[in-house]
N, CA, C and O of each residue as an XYZ file, in Angstrom:
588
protein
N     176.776    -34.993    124.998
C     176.955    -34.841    123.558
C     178.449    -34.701    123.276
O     178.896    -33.684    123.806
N     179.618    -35.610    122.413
C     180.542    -35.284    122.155
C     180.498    -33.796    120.903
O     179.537    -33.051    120.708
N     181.660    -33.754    120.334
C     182.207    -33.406    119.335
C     181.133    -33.382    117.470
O     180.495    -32.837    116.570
N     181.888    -34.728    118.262
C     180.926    -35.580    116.766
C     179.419    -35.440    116.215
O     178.813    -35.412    115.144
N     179.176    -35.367    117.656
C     177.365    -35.080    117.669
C     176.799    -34.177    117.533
O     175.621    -34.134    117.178
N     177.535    -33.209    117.793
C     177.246    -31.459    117.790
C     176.754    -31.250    116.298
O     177.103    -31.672    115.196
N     175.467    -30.130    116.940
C     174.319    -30.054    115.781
C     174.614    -28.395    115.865
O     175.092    -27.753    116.800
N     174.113    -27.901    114.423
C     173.744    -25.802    114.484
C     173.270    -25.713    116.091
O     172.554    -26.333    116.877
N     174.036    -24.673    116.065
C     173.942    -23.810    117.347
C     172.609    -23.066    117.224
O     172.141    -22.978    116.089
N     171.773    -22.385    118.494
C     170.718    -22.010    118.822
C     171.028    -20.169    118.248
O     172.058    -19.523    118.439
N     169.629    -19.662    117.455
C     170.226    -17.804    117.350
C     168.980    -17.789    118.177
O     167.803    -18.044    117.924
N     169.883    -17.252    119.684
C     169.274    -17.319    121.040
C     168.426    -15.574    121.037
O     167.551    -15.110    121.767
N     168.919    -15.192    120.274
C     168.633    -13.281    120.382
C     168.988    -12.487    119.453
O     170.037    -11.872    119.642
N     168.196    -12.243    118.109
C     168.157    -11.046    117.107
C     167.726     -9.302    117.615
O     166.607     -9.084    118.081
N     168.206     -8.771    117.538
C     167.007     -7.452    117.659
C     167.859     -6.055    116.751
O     169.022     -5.662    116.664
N     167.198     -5.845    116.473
C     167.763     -4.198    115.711
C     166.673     -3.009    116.424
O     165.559     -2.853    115.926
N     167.016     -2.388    117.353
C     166.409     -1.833    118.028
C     166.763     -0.032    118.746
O     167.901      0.416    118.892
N     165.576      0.659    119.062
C     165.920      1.865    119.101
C     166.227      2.240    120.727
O     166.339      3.438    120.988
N     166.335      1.485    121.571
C     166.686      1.457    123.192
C     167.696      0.910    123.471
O     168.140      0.281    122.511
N     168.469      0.827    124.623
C     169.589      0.334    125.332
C     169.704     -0.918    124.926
O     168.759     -1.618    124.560
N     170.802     -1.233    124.972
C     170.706     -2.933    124.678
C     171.144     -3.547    125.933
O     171.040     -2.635    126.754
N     171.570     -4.576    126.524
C     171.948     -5.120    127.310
C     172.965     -6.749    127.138
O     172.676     -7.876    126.736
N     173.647     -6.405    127.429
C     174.780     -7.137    127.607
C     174.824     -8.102    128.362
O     175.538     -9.051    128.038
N     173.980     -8.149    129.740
C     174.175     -9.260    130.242
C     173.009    -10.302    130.162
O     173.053    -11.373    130.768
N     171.742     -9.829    129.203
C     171.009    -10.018    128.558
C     171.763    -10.758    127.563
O     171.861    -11.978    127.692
N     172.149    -10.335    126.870
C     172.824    -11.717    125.456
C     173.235    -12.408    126.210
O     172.507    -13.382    126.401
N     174.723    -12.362    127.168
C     175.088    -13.409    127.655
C     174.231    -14.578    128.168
O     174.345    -15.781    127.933
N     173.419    -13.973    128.865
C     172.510    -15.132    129.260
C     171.856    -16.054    128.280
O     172.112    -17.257    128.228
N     171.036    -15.463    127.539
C     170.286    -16.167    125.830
C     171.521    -16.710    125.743
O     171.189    -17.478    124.840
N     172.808    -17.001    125.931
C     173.651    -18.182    124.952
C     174.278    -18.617    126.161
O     175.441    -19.020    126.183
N     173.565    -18.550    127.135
C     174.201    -19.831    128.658
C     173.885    -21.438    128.042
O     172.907    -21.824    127.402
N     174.902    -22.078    128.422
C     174.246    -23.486    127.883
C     175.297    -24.181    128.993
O     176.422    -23.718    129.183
N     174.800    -25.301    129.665
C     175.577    -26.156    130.101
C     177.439    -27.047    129.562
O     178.509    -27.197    130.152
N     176.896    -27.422    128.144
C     178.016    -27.516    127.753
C     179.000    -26.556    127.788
O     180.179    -26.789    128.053
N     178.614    -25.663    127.569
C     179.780    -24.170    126.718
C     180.622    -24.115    128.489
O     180.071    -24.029    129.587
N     182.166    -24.210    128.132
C     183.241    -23.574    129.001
C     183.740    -22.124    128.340
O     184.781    -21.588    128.721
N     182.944    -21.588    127.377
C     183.350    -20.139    127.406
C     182.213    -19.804    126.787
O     181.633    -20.609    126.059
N     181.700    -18.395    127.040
C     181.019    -17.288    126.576
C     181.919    -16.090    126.409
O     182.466    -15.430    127.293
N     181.970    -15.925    124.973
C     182.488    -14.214    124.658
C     181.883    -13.802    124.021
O     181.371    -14.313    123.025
N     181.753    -12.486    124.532
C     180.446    -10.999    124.471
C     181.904     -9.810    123.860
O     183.129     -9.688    123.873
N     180.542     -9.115    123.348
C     181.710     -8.024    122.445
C     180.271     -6.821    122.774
O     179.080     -7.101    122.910
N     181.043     -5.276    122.834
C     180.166     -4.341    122.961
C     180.726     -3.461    122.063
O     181.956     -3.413    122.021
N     179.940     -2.602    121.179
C     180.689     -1.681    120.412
C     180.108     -0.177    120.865
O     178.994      0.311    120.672
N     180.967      0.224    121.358
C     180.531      1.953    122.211
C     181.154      2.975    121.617
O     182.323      3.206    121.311
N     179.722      3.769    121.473
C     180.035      4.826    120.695
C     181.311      6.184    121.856
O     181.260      6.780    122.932
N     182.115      6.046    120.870
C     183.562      6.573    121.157
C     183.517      8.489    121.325
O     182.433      9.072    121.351
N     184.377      8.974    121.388
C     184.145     10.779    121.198
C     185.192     11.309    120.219
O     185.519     12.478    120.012
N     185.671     10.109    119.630
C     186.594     10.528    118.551
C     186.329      9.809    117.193
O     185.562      8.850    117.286
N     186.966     10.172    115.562
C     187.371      9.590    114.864
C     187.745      9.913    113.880
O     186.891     10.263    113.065
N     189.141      9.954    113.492
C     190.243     10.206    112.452
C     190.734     11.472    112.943
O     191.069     12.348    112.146
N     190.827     11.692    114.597
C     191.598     12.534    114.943
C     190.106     13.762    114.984
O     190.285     14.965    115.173
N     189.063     13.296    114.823
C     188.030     14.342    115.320
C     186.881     14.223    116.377
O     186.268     13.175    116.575
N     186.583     15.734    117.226
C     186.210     15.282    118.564
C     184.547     14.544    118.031
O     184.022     15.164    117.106
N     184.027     13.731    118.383
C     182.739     13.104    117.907
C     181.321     13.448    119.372
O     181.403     13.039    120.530
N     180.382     14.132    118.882
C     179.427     14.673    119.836
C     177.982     13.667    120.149
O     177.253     13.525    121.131
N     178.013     13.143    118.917
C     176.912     11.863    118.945
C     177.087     10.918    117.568
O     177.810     11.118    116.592
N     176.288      9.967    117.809
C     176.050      9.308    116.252
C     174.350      9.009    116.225
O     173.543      8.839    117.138
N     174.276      9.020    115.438
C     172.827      8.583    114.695
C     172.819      7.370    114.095
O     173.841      6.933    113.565
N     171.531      6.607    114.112
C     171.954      5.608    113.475
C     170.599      5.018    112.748
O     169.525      5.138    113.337
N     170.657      4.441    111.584
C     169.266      4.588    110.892
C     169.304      3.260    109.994
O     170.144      3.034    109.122
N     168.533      2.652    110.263
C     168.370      0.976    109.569
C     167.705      1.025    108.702
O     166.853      1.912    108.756
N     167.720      0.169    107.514
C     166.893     -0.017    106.530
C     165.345     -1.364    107.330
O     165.338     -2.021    108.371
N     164.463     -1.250    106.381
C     163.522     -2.232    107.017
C     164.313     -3.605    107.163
O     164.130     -4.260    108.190
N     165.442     -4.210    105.893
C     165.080     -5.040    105.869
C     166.971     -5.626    107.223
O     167.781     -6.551    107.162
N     166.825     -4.691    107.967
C     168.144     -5.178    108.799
C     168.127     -5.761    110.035
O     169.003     -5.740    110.900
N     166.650     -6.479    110.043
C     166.410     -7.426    111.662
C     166.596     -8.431    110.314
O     167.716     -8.939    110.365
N     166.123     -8.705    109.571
C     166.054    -10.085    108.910
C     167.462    -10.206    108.094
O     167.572    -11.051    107.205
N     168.493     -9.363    108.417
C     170.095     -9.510    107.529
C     170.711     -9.774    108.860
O     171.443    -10.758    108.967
N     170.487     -8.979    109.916
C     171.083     -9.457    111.043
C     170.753    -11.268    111.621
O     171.679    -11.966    112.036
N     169.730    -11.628    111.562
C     168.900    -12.770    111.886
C     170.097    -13.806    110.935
O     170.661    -14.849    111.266
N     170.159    -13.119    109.847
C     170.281    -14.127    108.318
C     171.732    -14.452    109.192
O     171.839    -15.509    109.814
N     172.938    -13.334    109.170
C     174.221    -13.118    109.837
C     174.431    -14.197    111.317
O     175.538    -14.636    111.628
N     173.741    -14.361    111.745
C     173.841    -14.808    113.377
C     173.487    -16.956    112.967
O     174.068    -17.979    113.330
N     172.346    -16.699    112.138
C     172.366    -18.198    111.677
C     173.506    -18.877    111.160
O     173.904    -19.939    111.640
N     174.136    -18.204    110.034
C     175.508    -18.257    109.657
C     176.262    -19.102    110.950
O     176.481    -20.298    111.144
N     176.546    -17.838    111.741
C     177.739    -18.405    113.044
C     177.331    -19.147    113.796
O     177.985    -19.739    114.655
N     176.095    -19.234    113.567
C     175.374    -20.793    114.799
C     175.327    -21.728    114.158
O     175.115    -22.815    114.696
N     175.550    -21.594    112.503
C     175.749    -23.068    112.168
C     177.074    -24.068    111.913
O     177.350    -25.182    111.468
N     177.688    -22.900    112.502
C     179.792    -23.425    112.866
C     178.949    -24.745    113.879
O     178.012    -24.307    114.545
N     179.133    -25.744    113.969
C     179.626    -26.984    114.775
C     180.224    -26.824    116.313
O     180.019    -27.658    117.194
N     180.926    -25.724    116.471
C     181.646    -25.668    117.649
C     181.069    -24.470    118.444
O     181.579    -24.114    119.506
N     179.425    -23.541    117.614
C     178.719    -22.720    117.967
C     177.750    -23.499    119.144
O     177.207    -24.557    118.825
N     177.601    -23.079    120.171
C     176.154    -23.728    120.829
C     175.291    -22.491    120.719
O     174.155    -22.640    120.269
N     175.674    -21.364    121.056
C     174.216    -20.470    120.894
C     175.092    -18.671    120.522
O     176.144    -18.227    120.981
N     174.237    -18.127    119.672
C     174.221    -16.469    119.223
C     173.405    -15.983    119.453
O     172.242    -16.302    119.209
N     174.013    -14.598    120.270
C     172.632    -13.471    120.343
C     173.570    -12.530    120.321
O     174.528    -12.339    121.071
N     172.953    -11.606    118.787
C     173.146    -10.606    118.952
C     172.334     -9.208    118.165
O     171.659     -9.277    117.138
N     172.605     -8.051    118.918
C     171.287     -7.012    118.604
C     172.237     -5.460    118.439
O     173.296     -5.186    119.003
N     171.514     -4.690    117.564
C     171.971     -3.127    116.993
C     171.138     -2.485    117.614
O     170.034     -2.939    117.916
N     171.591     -1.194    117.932
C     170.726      0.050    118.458
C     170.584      0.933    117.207
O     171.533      1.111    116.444
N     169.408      1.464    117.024
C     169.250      2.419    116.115
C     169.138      3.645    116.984
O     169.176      3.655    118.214
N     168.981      4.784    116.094
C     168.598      6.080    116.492
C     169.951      6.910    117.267
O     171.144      6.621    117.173
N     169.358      7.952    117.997
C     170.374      8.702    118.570
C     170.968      8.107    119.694
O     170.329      7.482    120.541
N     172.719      8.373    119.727
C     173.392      7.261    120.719
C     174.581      8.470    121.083
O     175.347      8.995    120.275
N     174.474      8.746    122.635
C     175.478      9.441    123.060
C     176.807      9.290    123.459
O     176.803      8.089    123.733
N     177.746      9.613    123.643
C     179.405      9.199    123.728
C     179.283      8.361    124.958
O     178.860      8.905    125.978
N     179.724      6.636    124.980
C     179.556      6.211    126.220
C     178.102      4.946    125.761
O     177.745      4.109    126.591
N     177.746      4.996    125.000
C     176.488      4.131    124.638
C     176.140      3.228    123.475
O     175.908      3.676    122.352
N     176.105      1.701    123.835
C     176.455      0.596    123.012
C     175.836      0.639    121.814
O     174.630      0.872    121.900
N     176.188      0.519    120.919
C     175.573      0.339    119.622
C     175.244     -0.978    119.139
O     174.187     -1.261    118.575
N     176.372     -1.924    119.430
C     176.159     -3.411    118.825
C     177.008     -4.021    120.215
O     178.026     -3.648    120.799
N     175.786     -5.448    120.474
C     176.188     -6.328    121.404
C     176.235     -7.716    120.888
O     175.239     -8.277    120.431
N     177.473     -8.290    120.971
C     177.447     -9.753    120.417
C     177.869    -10.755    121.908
O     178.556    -10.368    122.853
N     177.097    -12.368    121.711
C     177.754    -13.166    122.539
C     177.764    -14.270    121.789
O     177.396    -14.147    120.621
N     178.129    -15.429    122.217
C     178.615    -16.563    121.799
C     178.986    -17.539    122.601
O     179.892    -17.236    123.377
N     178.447    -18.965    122.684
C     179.063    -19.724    123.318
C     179.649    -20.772    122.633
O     179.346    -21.179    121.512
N     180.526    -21.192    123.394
C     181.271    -22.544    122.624
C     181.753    -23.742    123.979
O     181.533    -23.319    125.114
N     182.146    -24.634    123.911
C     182.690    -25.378    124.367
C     184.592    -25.046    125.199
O     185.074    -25.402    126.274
N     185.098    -24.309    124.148
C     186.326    -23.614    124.211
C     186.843    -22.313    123.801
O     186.437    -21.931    122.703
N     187.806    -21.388    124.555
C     187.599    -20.339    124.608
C     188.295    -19.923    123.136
O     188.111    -18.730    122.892
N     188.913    -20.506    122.290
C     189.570    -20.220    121.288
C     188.299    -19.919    120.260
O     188.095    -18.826    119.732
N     187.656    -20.863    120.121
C     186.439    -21.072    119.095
C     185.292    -20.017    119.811
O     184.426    -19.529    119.084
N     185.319    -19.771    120.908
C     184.355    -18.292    121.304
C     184.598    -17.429    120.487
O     183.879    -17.068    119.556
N     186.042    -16.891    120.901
C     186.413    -15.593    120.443
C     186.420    -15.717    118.941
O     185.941    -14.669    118.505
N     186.775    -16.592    117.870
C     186.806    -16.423    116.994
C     185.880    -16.448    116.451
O     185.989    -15.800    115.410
N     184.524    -17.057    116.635
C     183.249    -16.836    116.316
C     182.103    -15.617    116.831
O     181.074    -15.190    116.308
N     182.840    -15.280    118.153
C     182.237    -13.945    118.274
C     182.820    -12.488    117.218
O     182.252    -11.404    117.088
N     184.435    -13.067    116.432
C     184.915    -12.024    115.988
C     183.886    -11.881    114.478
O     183.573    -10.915    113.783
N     183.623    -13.131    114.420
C     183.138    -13.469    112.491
C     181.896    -12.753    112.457
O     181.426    -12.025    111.583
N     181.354    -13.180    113.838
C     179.701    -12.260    114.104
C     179.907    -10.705    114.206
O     179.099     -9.981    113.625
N     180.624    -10.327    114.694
C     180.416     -8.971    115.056
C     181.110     -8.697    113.107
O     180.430     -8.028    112.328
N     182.432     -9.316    112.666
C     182.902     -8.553    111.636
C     181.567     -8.418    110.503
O     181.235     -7.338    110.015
N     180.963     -9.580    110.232
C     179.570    -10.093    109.238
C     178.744     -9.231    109.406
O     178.322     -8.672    108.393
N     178.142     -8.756    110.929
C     177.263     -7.535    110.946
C     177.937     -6.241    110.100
O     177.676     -5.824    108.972
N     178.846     -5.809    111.037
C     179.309     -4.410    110.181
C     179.406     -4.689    108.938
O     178.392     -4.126    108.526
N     180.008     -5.262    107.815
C     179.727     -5.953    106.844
C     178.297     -5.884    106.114
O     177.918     -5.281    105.110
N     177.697     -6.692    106.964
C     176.481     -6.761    105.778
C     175.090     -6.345    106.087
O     174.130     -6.843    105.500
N     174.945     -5.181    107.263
C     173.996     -5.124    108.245
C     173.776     -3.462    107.744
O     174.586     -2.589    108.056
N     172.470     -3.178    106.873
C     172.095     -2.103    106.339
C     171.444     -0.967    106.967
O     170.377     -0.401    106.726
N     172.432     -0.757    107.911
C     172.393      0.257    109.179
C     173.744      1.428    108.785
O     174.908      1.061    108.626
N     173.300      2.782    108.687
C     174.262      3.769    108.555
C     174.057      4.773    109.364
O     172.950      5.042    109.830
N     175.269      5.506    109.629
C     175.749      6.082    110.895
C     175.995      7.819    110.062
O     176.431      8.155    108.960
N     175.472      8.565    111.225
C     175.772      9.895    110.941
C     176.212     10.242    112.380
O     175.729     10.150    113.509
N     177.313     10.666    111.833
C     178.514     11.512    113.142
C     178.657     12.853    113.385
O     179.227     13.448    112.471
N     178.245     13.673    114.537
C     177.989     14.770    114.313
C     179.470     15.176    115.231
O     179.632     14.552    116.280
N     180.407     16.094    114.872
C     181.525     16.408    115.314
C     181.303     17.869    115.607
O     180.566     18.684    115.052
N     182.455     18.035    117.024
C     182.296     19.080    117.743
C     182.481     20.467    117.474
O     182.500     21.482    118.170
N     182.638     20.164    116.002
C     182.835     21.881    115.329
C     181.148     22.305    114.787
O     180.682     23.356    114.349
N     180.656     21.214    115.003
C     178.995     21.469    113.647
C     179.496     20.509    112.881
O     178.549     19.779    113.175
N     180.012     19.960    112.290
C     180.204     19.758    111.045
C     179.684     18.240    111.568
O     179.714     17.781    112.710
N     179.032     17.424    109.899
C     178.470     15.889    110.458
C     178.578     14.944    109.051
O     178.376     15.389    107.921
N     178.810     14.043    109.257
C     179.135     13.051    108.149
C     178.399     11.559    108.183
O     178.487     10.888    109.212
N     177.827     11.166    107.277
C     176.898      9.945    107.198
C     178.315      8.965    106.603
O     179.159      9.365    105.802
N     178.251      7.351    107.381
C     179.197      6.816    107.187
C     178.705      5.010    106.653
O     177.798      4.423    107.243
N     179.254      4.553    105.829
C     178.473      3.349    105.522
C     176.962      3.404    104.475
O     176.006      2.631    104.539
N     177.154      4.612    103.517
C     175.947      5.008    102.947
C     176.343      4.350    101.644
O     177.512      3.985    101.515
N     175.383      4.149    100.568
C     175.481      3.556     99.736
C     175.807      4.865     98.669
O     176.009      4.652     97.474
């Protein structure tokens, strides 16, 4: 298949989910023969933020955020230079050290990976009706991304 011929890319893997995710799990869902690059993105919950110590996050989806995530991932698979997207959210309680959002992407070239893995991961946080409560090491806890 050249250039020219290239059709929407495959959304190899949706999930909004309350267990581990796996990473080398997406990668695989967007293996394709053509693609000379796959880039994967992990977003891990950190122990800090805005200079405060962070003890866990919570994380709580609306119903309708497998089918906004789904909607999001079609988007970037229908770039031309996409061959395949998978990517999935963790809900619920997530300890310091533990992925929240896993994105991959394949492409043909490594320029058009990364920049389509960046559009996917930015589009989720964006438009993906999932909000976060941060519980910090004094007691004190803050819901983030709430309407």
């Amino acid at each position: 298949m050249t250039t020219s011929d290239a059709v929407a890319g495959l959304v190899a893997l949706t999930a909004v989910v309350d267990e581990p995710l796996d990473l080398a799990a997406h990668e695989a869902a967007v293996a394709d023969p053509r693609a000379g690059a796959v880039v994967s993105f992990q977003g891990v919950v950190r122990d800090h933020d805005h200079g405060r110590g962070v003890t866990l996050l919570e994380y709580e989806g609306h119903p309708t955020a497998a089918a906004i995530l789904r909607e999001v991932a079609e988007e970037i698979a229908a770039d031309p230079a996409v061959y395949a997207v998978a990517v999935s959210h963790r809900i619920g309680t997530l300890a310091i050290g533990d992925v929240a959002l896993v994105a991959a992407v394949s492409t043909a070239h490594r320029a058009a990976a990364f920049a389509a893995c960046g559009r996917l991961v930015d589009e989720a946080k964006a438009r993906l009706p999932i909000w976060k409560r941060q519980v910090f090491l004094d007691g004190t806890e803050e819901w983030v991304n709430c309407p």
